[in-house]
C-alpha positions as CSV (number, residue, x, y, z in Angstrom):
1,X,11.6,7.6,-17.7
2,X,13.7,7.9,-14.8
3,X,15.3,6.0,-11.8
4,X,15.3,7.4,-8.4
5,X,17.3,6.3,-5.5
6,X,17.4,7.5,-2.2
7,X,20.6,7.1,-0.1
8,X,20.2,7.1,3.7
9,X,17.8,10.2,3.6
10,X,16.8,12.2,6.6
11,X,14.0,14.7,7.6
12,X,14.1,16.2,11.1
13,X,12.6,19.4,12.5
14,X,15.1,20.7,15.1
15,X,15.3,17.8,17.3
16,X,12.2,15.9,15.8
17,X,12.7,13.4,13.0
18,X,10.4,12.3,11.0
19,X,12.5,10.0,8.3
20,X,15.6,8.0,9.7
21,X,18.0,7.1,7.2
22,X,15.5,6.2,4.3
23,X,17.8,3.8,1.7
24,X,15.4,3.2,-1.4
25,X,15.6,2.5,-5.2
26,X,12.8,3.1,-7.7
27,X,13.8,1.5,-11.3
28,X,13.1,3.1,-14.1
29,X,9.2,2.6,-15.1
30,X,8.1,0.9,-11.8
31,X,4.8,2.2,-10.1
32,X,5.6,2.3,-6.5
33,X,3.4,3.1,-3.6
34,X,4.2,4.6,-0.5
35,X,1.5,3.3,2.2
36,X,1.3,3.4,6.1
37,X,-0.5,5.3,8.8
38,X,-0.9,8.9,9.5
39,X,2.5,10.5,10.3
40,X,4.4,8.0,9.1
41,X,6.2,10.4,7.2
42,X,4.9,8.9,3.8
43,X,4.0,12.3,2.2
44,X,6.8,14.0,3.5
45,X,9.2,11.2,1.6
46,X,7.6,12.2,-1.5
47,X,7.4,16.2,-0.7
48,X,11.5,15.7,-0.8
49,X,11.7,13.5,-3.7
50,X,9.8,16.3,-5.5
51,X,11.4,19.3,-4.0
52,X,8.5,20.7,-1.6
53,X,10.3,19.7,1.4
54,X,14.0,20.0,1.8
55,X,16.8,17.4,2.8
56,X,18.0,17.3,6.1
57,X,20.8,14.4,5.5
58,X,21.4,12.1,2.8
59,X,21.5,11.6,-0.9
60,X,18.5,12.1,-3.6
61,X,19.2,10.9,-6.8
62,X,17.1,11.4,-10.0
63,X,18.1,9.8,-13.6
64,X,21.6,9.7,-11.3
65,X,21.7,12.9,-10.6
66,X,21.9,13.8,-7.1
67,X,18.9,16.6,-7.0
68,X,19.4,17.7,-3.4
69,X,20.1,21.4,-4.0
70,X,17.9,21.4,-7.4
71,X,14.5,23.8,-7.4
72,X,11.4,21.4,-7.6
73,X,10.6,23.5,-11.0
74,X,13.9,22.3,-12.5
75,X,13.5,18.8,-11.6
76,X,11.4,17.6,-14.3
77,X,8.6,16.0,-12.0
78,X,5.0,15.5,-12.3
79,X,3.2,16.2,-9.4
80,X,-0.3,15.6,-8.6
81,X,-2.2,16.4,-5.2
82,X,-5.1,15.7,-3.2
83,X,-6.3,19.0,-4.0
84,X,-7.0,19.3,-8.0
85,X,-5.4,22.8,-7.7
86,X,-7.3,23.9,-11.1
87,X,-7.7,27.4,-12.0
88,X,-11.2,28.1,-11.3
89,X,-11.7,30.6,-14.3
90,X,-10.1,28.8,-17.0
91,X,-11.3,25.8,-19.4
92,X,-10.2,22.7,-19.2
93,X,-8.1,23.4,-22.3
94,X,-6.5,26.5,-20.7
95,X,-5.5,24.7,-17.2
96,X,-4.2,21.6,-19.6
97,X,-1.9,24.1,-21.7
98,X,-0.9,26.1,-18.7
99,X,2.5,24.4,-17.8
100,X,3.5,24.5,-21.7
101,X,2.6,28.0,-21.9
102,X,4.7,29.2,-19.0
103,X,7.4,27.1,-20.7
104,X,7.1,29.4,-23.6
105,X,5.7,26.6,-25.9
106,X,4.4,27.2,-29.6
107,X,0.8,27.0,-30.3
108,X,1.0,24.6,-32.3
109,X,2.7,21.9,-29.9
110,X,0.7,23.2,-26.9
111,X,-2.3,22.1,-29.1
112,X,-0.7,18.6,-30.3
113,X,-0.2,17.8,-26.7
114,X,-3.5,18.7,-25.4
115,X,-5.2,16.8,-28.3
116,X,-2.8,13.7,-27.3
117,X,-3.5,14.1,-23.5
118,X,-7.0,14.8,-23.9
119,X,-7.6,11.4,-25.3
120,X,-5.3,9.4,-23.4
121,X,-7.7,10.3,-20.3
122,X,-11.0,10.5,-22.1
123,X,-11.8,14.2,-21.5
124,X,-12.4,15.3,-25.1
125,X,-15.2,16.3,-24.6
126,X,-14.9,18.4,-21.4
127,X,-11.8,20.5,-23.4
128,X,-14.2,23.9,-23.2
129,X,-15.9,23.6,-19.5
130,X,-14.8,25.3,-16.1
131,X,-13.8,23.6,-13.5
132,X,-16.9,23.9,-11.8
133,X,-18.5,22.2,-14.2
134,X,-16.7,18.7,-14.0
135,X,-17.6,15.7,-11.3
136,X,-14.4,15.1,-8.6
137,X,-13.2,12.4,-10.9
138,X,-13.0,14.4,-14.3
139,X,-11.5,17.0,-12.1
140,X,-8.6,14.4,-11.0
141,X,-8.6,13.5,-14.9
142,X,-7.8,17.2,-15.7
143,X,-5.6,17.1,-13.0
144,X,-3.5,14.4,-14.4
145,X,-3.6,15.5,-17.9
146,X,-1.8,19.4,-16.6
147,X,1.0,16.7,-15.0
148,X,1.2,14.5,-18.8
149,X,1.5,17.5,-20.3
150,X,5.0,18.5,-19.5
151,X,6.2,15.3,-19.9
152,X,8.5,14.3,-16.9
153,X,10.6,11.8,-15.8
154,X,8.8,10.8,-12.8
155,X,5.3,11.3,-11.6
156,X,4.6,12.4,-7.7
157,X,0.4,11.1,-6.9
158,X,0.3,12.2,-3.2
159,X,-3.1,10.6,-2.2
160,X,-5.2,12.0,-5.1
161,X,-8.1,9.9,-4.7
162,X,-9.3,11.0,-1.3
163,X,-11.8,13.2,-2.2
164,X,-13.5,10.5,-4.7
165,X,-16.7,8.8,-3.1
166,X,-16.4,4.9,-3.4
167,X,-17.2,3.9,-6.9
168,X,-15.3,7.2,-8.0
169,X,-12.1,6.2,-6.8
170,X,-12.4,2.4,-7.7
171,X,-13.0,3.9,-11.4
172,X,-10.0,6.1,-10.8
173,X,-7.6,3.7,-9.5
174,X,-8.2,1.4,-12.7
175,X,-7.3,4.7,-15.2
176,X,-3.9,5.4,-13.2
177,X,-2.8,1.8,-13.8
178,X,-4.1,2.0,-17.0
179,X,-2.6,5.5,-17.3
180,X,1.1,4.0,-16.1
181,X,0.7,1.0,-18.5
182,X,0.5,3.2,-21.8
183,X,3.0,6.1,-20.6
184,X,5.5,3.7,-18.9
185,X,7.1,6.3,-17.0
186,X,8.0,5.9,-13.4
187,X,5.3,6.7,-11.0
188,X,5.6,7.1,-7.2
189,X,2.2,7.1,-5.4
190,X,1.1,8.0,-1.6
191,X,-1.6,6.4,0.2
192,X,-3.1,5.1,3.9
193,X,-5.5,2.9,1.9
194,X,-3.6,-0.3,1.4
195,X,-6.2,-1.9,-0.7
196,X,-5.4,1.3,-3.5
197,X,-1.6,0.4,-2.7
198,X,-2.5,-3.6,-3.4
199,X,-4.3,-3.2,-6.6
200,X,-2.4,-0.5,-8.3
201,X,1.6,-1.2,-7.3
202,X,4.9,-3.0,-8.7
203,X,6.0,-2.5,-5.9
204,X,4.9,-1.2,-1.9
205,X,7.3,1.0,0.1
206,X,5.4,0.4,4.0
207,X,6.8,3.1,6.3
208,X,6.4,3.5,10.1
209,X,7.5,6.0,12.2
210,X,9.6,7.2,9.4
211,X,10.8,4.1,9.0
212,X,10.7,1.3,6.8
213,X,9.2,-1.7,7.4
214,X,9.4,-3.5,4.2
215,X,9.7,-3.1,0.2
216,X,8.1,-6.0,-2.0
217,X,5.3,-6.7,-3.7
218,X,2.0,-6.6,-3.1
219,X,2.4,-10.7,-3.1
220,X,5.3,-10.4,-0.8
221,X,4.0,-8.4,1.9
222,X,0.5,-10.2,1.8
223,X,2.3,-13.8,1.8
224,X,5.3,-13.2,3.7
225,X,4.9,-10.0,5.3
226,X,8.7,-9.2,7.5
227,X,6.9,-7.7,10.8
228,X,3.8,-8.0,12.7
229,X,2.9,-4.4,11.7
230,X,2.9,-5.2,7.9
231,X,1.1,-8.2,8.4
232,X,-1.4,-6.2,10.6
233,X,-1.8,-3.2,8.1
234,X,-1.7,-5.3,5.0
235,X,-4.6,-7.4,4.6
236,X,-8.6,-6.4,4.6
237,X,-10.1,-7.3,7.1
238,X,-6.4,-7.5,8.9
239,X,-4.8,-10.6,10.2
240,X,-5.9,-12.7,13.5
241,X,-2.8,-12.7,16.0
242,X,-2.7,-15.4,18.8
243,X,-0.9,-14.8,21.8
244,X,1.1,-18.1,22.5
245,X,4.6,-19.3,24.2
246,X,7.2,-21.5,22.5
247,X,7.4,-25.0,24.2
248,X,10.0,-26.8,22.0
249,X,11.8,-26.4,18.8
250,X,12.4,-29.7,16.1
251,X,13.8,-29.9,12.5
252,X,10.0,-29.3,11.2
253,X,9.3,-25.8,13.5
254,X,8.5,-24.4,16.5
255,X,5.4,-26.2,18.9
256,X,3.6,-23.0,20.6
257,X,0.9,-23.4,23.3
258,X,-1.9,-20.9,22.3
259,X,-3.4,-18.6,25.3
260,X,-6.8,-19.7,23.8
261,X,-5.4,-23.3,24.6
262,X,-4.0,-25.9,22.0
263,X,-1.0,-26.2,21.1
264,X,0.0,-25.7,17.4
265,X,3.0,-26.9,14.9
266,X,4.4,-23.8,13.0
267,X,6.7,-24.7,10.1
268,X,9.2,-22.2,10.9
269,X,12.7,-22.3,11.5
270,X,13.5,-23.8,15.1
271,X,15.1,-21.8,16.6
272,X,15.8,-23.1,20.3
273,X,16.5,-19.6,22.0
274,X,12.5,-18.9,21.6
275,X,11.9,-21.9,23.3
276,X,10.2,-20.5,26.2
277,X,9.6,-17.4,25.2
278,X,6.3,-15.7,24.3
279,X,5.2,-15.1,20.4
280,X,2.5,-14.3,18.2
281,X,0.9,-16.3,16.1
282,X,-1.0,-15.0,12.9
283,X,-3.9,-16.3,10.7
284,X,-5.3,-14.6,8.1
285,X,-9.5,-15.0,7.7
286,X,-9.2,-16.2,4.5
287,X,-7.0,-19.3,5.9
288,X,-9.9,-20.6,8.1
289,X,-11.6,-23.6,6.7
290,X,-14.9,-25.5,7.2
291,X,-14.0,-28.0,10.3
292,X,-12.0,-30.5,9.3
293,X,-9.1,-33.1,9.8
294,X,-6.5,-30.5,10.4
295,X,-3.6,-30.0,12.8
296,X,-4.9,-26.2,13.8
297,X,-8.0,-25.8,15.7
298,X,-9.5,-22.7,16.8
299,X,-13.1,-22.9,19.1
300,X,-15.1,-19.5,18.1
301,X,-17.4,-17.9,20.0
302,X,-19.0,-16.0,17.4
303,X,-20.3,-12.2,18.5
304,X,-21.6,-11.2,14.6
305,X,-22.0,-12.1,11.7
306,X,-21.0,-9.9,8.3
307,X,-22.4,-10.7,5.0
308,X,-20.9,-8.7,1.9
309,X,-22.8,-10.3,-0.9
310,X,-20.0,-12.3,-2.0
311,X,-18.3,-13.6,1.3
312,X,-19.6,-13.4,4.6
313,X,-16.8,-13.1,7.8
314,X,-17.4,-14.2,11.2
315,X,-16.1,-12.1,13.8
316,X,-15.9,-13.9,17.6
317,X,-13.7,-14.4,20.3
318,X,-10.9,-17.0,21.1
319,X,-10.7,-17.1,25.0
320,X,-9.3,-13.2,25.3
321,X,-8.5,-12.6,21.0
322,X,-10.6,-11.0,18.5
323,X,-10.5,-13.1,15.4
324,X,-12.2,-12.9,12.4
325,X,-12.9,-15.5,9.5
326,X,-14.2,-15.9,6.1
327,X,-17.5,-18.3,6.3
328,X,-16.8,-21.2,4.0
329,X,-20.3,-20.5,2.6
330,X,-21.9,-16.8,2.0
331,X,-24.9,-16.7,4.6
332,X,-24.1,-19.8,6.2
333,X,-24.1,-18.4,9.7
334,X,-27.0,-16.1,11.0
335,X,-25.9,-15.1,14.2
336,X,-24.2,-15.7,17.7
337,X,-23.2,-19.2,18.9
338,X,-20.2,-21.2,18.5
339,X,-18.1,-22.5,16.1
340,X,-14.9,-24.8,15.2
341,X,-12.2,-22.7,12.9
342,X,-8.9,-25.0,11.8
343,X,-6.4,-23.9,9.6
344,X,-3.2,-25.5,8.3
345,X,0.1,-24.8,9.5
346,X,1.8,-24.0,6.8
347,X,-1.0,-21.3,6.0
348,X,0.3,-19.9,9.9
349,X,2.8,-16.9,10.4
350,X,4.5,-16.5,13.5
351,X,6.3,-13.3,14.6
352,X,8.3,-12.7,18.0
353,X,8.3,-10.5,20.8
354,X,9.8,-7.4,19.1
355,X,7.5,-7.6,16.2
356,X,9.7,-9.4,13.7
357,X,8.7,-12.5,11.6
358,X,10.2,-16.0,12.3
359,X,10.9,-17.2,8.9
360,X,9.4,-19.8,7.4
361,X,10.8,-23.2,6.1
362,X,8.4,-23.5,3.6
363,X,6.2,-21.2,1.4
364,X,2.3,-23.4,0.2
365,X,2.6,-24.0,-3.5
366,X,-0.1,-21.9,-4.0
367,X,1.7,-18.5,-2.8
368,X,4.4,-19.2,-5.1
């Protein structure tokens, strides 16, 4: 296992940048996930971390060793790709051996370690097939196992799921945590699915326009995400922002009149030069509740209906805002019409003008 710390690390192309000034520690065993949108400069972070790319400014530190001059072969890293990168005319045995063999590696251990890996993802009994004889998933497997094999510090996943159909890379997802559980190594992972980045991480690096936006954990950036873009792109289906406008500030939050038009409570702290001013407000679906007795109330003028088996969301409009919300009971609404949403305050985020959360007096007790 291995630490890795970035210290105020750039990447520019002549005049274009694509990372500012990236400050980042990875402790030793975490499993943390690199999400955001295309050209965010998430796979480009990890192309440097692993050698592929070089360093434009800044420090890249690996077990504390700064690596910025070091070969990506010499660097001890596990790297695995969207692109299984198998050797089409060798066994599954001989791609898994490969790295050892290069390494000059005796027999004996090379077949130890392939017995060991083999079994760690299952794939004992694929050991003597080609390549084109596996499913995308057992390719991924094999994949893996080459990277296991020379047993590095840290592994490198750069979006290796993405050519798995549905169920494939739900099944796949489960064996790298699984995978990260029984190895304990450190393991840095890229991805523009934030449910795989929810599910699988200690902890979610969110970048933006080579920046970044946050670090937590999948709890923090869900419950108290820092910015409206990570409360946006965190979250499935996303947060419901309200356009609104402060009108006055007291020792319990903020008042803001809603465009869609009532006014709200937010416990947040009061700060009096946003009185006035215009802000967002967000509510997650899951937040709604059946109509009753409660300070927040939303009228819905539902445009359809989506049922998922196991929770059905209602998608409408609030005067001029898209919102959607979960149904309090699956099936309970069959089409267009209208409908009364409230939510509690405290269940509220509220975010100002330049896209930065107000922060909240309180967390609910059930976040905690």
């Amino acid at each position: 296992m291995a630490n890795v710390r970035l210290e105020g690390l750039k990447k520019a192309y002549g005049t274009i940048e694509i990372l500012r000034h990236i400050d980042l520690t990875i402790d030793h065993g975490e499993f943390v996930v690199f999400v955001g949108p295309s050209g965010s400069g998430k796979s480009t972070l990890l192309r440097m971390i692993g050698g592929l790319e070089p360093i434009s400014g800044g420090r890249l530190l690996i077990d504390n060793e700064l690596v910025n001059d070091i070969d990506a072969a010499d660097r001890n890293l596990g790297m695995v790709f969207q692109s299984y990168a198998l050797y089409p005319h060798m066994t599954v045995s001989e791609n898994l051996a490969f790295p050892l063999r290069m390494a000059k590696a005796s027999k004996a251990e090379i077949a130890s370690k392939i017995a060991t890996t083999a079994s760690l993802l299952q794939i004992d009994h694929l050991l003597d097939r080609k390549p084109r004889q596996l499913s995308g998933g057992q390719r991924q497997r094999v994949a893996i196992g080459r990277a296991i094999m020379r047993e590095p510090k840290v592994f490198l996943f750069d979006e290796p799921l993405s050519n798995l159909d549905t169920e494939l890379r739900v099944q796949m997802r489960v064996q790298i945590a699984k995978l990260h559980k029984q190895l304990g190594n450190t393991m840095i992972y890229v991805t523009h699915d934030q449910v795989e980045a929810m599910t699988m991480a200690d902890k979610i690096v969110v970048l933006k326009d080579g920046n970044i936006e946050q670090v937590g954990s999948p709890h923090d950036l869900y419950h108290h995400p820092a910015s409206h873009f990570v409360a946006g792109f965190i979250g499935s289906p996303k947060m419901n922002f309200l356009g609104g406008k402060v009108e006055a500030a007291h020792e319990d939050g903020l008042d803001v009149r809603l465009e869609a038009g009532s006014t709200i409570s937010v416990p947040v702290q009061p700060d009096k030069m946003l009185v006035g001013k215009p802000v967002t407000v967000g509510i997650r679906p899951d937040d709604f509740s059946s109509p009753v007795q409660q300070e927040i109330s939303i009228r819905l003028e539902v445009d359809f209906v989506e049922h998922l088996g196991s929770v059905t969301y209602i998608y409408g409009f609030a005067g001029d805002e898209t919102v959607v919300a979960r149904a309090p009971i699956s099936g309970s609404r069959k089409g267009a019409g209208k409908l009364t949403l409230t939510a509690a305050p405290a269940d509220c985020h509220l975010f100002m003008s330049n896209g930065k959360a107000v922060r909240r007096l309180q967390a609910p007790a059930s976040w905690s």
